[in-house]
N, C-alpha and C positions, 0 to 999 in steps of 0.2 A: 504494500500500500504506500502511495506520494504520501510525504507528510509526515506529519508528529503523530502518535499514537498516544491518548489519551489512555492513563490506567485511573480510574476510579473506584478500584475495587478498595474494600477497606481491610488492605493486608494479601500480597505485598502494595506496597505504595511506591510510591515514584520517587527514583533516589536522586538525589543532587547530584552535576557533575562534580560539584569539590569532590563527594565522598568518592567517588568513581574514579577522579585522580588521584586520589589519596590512596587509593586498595592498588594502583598501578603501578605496584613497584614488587622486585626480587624480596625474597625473605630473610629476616635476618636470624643471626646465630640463636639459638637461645639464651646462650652466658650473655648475649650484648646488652651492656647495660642501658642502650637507645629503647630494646625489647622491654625491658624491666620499666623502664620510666613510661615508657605507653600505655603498660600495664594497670601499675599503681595510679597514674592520673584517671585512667579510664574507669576502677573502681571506685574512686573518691568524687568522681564529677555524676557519675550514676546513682554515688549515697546523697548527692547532693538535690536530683534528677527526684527521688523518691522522696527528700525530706526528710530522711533518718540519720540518725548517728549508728544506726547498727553494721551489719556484714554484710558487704556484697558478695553474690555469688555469679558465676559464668560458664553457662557450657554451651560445648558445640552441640545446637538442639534444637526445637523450635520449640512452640509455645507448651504443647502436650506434651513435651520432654520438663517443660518447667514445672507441668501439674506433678509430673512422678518426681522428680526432685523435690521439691517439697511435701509431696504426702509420704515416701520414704524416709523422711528426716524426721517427721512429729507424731508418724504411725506406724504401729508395726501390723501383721497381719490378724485379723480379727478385731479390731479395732474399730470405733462407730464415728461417721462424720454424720455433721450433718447438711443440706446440700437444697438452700430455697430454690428452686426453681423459677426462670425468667425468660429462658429462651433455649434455641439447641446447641448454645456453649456450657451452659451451666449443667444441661443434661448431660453431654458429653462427657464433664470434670464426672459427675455421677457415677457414670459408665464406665473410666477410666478408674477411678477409686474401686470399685466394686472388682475388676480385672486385679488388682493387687492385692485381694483378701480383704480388705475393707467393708465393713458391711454400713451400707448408706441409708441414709434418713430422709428424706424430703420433704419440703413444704411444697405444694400443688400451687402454680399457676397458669394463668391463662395466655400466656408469651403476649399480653398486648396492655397490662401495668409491669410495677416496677416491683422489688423486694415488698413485703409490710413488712415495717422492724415486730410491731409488734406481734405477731404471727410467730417470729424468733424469739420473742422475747416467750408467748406464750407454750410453745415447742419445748426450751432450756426449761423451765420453771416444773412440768411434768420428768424431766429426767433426776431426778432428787440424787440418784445415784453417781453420777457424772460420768456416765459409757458415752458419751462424744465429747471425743476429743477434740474435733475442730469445727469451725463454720466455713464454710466455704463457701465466699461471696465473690460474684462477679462485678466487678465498677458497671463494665457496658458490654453486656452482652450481644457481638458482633452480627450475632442472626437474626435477630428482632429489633436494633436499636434503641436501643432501651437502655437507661444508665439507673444506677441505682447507688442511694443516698449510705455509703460507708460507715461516714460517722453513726448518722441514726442507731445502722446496725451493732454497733460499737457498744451504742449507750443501754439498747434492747438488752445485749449479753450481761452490762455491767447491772441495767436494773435484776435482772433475775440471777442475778448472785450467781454467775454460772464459771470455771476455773478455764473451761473449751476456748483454746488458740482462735484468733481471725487470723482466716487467710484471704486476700483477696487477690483475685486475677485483674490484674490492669495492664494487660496484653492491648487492648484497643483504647487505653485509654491515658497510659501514660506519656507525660511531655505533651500530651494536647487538652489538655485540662486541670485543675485542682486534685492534687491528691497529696494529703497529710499523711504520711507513714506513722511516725511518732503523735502529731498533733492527734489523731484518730485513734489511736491506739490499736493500731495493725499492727500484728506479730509476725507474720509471713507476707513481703508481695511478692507478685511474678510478673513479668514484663517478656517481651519478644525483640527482637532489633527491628523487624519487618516492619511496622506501623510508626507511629508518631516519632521512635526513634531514626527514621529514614535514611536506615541502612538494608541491605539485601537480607533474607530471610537465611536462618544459621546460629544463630546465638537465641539462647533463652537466659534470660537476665532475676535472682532472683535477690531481695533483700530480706534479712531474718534479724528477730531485735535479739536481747541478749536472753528472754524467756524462753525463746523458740529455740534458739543456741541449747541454752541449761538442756530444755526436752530431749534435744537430739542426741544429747551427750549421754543422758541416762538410757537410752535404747540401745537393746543387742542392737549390732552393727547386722544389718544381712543384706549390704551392697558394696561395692565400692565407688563404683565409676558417681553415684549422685552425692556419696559419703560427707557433709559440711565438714567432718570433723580433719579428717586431712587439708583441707584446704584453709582451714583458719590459721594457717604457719603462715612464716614470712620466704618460705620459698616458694618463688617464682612457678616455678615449674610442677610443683603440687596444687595450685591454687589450679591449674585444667585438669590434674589427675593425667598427665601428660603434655602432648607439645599444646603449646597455645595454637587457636585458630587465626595468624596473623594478619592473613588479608582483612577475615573481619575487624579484627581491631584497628586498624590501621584505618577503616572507613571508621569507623566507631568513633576512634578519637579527633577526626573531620567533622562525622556528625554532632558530638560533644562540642565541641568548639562551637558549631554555627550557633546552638541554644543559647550557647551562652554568650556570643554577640549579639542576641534576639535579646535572651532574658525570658525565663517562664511566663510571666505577668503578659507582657505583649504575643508572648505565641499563642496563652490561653485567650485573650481577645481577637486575635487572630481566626482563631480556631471557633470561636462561638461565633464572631459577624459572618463568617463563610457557612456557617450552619443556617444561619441563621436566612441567610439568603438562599438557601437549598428549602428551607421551609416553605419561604413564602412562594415558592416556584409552585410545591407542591401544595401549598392548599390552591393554588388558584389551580390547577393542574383536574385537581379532585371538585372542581364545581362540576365536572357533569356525568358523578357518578360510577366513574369508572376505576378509575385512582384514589387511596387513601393511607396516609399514616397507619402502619402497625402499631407503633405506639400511642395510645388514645389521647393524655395528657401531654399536652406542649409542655411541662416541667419533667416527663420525665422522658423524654427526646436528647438521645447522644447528640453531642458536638464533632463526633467523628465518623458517623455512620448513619444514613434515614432510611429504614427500611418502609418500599411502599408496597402495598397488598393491591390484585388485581380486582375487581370483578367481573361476574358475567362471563361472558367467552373472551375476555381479553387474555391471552397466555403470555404469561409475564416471562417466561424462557424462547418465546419468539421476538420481545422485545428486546430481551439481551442479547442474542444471535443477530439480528438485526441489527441494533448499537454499534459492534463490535465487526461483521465481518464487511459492514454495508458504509461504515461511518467511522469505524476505527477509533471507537469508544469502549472501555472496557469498565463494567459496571457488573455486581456481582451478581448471583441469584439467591433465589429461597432456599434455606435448609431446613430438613424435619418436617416438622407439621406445614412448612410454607412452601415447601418446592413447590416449584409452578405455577404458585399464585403469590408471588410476590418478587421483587428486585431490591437492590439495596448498593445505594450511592457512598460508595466511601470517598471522604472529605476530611482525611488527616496525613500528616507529614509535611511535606515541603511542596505547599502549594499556596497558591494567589488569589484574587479578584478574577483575572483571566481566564484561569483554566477551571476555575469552577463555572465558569460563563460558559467557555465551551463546553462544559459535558453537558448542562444544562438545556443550552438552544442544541447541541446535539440529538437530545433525549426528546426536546420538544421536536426537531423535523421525524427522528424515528417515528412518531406518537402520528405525525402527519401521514409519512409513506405507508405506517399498516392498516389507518384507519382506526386508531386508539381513540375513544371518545375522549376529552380533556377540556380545561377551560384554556386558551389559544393567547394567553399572554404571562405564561409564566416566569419565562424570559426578562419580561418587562417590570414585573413584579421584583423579580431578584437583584433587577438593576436599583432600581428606585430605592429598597431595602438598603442595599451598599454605599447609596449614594449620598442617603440619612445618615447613615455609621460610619460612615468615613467622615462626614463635614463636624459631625460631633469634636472629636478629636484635633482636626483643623481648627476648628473657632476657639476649641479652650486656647492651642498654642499662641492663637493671635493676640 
């Protein structure tokens, strides 16, 4: 295909050429003390990324390599988590817990609200005994877009006196949003490099406070390669349980830098006006019926991901195929309960005003060439949106 190819998916994301230049290089020794200093910055800018003073951890993995790292660290087998449900990534942690001897707990939802803390809170407060050992909470569950409120959950465990680990996945959610490691009182996150961190897919990133640590430390050990405890030394080379993944790193520490000539504060504004202009596409989008928000409430709508539901005979896997082989848009689809009847616009990592424009009037001529009912100015709506939120900012600096 002529042209730029538009990835919109939410994960992988579109990487920067810095970090591109940056991974374009031979590898170095291990002893080199250039390796070692890449290393160490890389871990201290990621505790800083999460808002922890606790332990970075890093492996060559992806995001479902970070669930088993972490539930191998604070559970052993026969062990009870327990696992609200939100969407088909929280299902999936579920599935994958349950695969490692783990026996799961669930709270039932409808993949179209967000967590109730209280529902968790009401959950703990019946186990008197303390058989769950952890909660495992999604920020933003990547299949339904849907984010959900941490802290709240935080406070649910702490009202019902309950001693069970937080763990939270912020795989789609970190570096493009708020999130409080320490301030919240999470003991375990997990992160990916693929999304808001906007590096290539390869590294699963996880942070542990010094609770989570104490946990892991009193558990038979019956792994190695996810093992925290080897890796909390000061050599280099035990901290990957092997050679380091260099190229990633080496875009990592690209990626790292750029955030921090951005600054969190302005990515996270970033990251919500771009949303925010995806929305208003889509409610104008869904005046005639055919298109609509999965998520029912505008508060609890990711800043990185807007899953939209089809109806009728619209087939939302023709819209994607379409998008993509016709327009050279790539935009994700439904999983679980949503294949086929729904798509989902990812809107995080290292992107602009621009290109979210273009996947947008992309999405709007798709919506024209198939015959997709729609309201015929959503385009203009997300212009308009932008053009409010931008002059904001302008006129205070004036």
């Amino acid at each position: 295909m002529i042209g730029h190819e538009f990835l919109h998916a939410p994960g992988p994301t579109h990487v920067p050429d810095r970090v591109l230049r940056a991974m374009h290089r031979q590898p170095l020794d291990l002893v080199d003390a250039r390796l070692h200093a890449i290393a160490q910055t890389c871990f201290s800018d990621l505790a800083a990324v999460f808002r922890t003073s606790g332990h970075v951890f890093v492996y060559a993995a992806n995001g479902h390599g970070g669930w088993e790292a972490a539930l191998g660290n604070i559970c052993v087998p026969g062990d009870t988590v327990l696992v609200p449900e939100v969407g088909h990534f929280s299902s999936a942690w579920a599935d994958h817990a349950r695969a490692l001897g783990l026996v799961t707990e669930s709270i039932p939802g409808d993949w179209r609200h967000a967590i109730d803390p209280q529902a968790v809170e009401d959950h703990l407060r019946r186990d008197g005994a303390g058989r769950i050992k952890a909660v495992l909470a999604v920020q933003v569950d990547t299949g339904t877009g849907i984010v959900n409120d941490i802290a709240a959950i935080r406070a649910a465990m702490d009202a019902a006196g309950h001693p069970a680990l937080l763990v939270a996945d912020t795989i789609a959610s970190l570096g493009a949003m708020p999130f409080e490691m320490d301030g919240w009182g999470v003991d375990v996150a997990i992160a990916a490099s693929q999304k808001a961190l906007m590096c290539p897919p390869g590294l699963a990133i996880l942070a542990a406070n010094a609770r989570a640590v104490e946990v892991s430390a009193r558990l038979p050990r019956h792994q190695r390669y996810w093992d925290w405890q080897p890796r909390l030394g000061e050599a280099s080379y035990m901290k990957f349980c092997g050679t380091m993944p260099e190229g990633l790193f080496f875009g990592l520490r690209e990626a790292l830098d750029m955030i921090g000539e951005q600054g969190l504060p302005e990515i996270w504004r970033r990251h919500a006006r771009l949303a925010g202009a995806v929305g208003r596409a889509v409610e104008c989008w869904g005046e005639a019926g055919a298109l609509s928000f999965n998520a029912l409430r505008p508060a609890e709508r990711a800043v990185t991901v807007t899953a939209i539901r089809t109806a009728g005979s619209v087939d939302a896997d023709r819209i994607r195929s379409h998008a993509r082989q016709q327009l050279g848009v790539s935009v994700a689809g439904g999983l679980g309960a949503l294949a086929g009847h729904a798509f989902r616009i990812g809107h995080l990592g290292d992107l602009n005003e621009p290109m979210i424009l273009g996947c947008l009037a992309a999405l709007e001529l798709c919506f024209l060439e198939l015959g997709v009912p729609h309201g015929r100015h959503g385009v203009r709506a997300a212009i308009d949106y932008l053009a409010a939120s931008r002059a904001e900012p302008m006129a205070a600096a004036a």
